[in-house]
N, C-alpha and C positions, 0 to 999 in steps of 0.2 A: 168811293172810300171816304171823302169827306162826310159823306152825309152819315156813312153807317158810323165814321166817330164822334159826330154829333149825338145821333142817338144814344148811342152810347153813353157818352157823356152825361148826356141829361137823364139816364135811367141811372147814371151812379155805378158803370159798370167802364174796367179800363178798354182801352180798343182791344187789346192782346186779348182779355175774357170774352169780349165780342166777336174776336176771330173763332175761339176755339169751340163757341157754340153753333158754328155754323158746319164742324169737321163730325161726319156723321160716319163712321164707322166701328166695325167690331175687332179692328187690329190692333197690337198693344205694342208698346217697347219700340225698338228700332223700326218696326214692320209699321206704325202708326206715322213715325216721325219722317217716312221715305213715303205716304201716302199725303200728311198735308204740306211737305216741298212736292209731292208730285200735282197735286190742286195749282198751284200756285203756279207752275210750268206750264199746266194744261193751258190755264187759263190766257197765259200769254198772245198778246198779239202776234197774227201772223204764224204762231203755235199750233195745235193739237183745234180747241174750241173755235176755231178761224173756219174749218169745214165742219167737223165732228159734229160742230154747236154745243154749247154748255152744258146742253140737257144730255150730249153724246148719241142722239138719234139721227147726225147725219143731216143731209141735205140733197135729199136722193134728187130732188130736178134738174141740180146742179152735178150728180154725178158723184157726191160723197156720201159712204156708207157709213151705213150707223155703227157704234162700240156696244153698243147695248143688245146683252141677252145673244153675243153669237161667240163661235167656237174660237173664231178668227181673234179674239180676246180672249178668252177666258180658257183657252186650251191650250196648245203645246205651247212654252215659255221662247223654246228659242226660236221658230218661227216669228214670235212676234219682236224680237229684238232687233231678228236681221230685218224685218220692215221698217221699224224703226232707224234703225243705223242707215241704210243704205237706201230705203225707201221701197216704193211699189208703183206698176205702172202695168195696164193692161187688163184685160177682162177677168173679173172677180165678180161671186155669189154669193153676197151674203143676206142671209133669212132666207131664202130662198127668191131674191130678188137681183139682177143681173146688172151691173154695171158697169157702163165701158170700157172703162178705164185709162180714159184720153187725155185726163190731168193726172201729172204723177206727184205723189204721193212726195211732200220735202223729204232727202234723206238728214238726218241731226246729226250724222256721226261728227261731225267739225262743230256741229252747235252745241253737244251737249254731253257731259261727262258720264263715267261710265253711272255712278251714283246719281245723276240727274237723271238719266234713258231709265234707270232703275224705277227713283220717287215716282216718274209720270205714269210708266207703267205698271206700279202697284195701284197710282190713283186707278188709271183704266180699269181695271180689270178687278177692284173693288167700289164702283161707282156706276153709276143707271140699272141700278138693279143687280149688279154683276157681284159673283162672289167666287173669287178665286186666288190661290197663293200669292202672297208678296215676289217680288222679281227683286234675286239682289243685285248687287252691286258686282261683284265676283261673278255671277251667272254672265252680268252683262260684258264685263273684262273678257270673260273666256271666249264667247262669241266674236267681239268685235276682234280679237286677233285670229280666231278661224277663219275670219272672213275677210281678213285686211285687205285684200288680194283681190277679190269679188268688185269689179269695176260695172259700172250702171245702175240703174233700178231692177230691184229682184220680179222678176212675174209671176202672179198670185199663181200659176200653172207650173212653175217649177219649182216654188215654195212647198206644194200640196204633195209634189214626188219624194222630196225630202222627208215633210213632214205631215202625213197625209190627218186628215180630217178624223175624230176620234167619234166613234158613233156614240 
């Protein structure tokens, strides 16, 4: 950050203008403004880019799957909320590539507000190529108390019962 407000600086441009050239999407209004707090979330230590990686391709050696170009993002909304909220843990397929699933997934529901699990996942799921509806804040409210009750990590096998894979 220091250095990118230096550049900044010396091209004669504020940092805030240099942040916003770097927010690369087709979302507008509210759906834009829950997409670059959701960057900002990703990008967090210990957050989402910690496995994911910042490119969102994962880190398949190590057992984490990519966010890029699969269903498991870009498809059914509340599936991917309750991963988020409560986490995931067990054998999962994504691209057509099989992973363990021996490290579980952090759940955020105590890390992250319902409009925070929102911004990160409009980022996801409009970011590594990915293009699909914004997640609101209200989608994400109505979930987490569906689910309040739901103790442990959810398995990618009884996520796909509920909300199976959309061809």
């Amino acid at each position: 950050p220091a250095y990118e407000a230096a550049v900044a600086h010396i091209s004669g441009l504020s940092v805030k203008e240099k942040k916003e050239e770097d927010i690369k999407s087709s979302l507008t209004g509210s759906d834009r403004e829950l997409f670059i707090l959701g960057k900002e979330i990703y990008a967090r230590e210990g957050f989402c880019s910690t496995c994911h990686q910042p490119d969102g391709q994962g880190l398949s050696a190590s057992g984490f799957p990519p966010l890029a170009d699969t269903p498991w993002v870009t498809g059914n909304e509340e599936r991917l909320i309750k991963i988020v909220l409560k986490g995931v843990m067990g054998p999962i397929t994504v691209k057509g590539k099989d992973y363990p699933g021996q490290v579980p997934m952090t759940p955020f529901e105590g890390m992250l507000d319902d409009s925070q699990v929102a911004a990160v996942l409009t980022f996801v799921r409009n970011s590594f190529g990915n293009q699909a509806s914004a997640i609101s804040p209200d989608l994400v409210k109505k979930v987490r108390e569906e689910i309040k009750d739901h103790t442990g990590f959810y398995q990618p096998a009884d996520l796909l019962k509920a909300h199976p894979m959309e061809k």
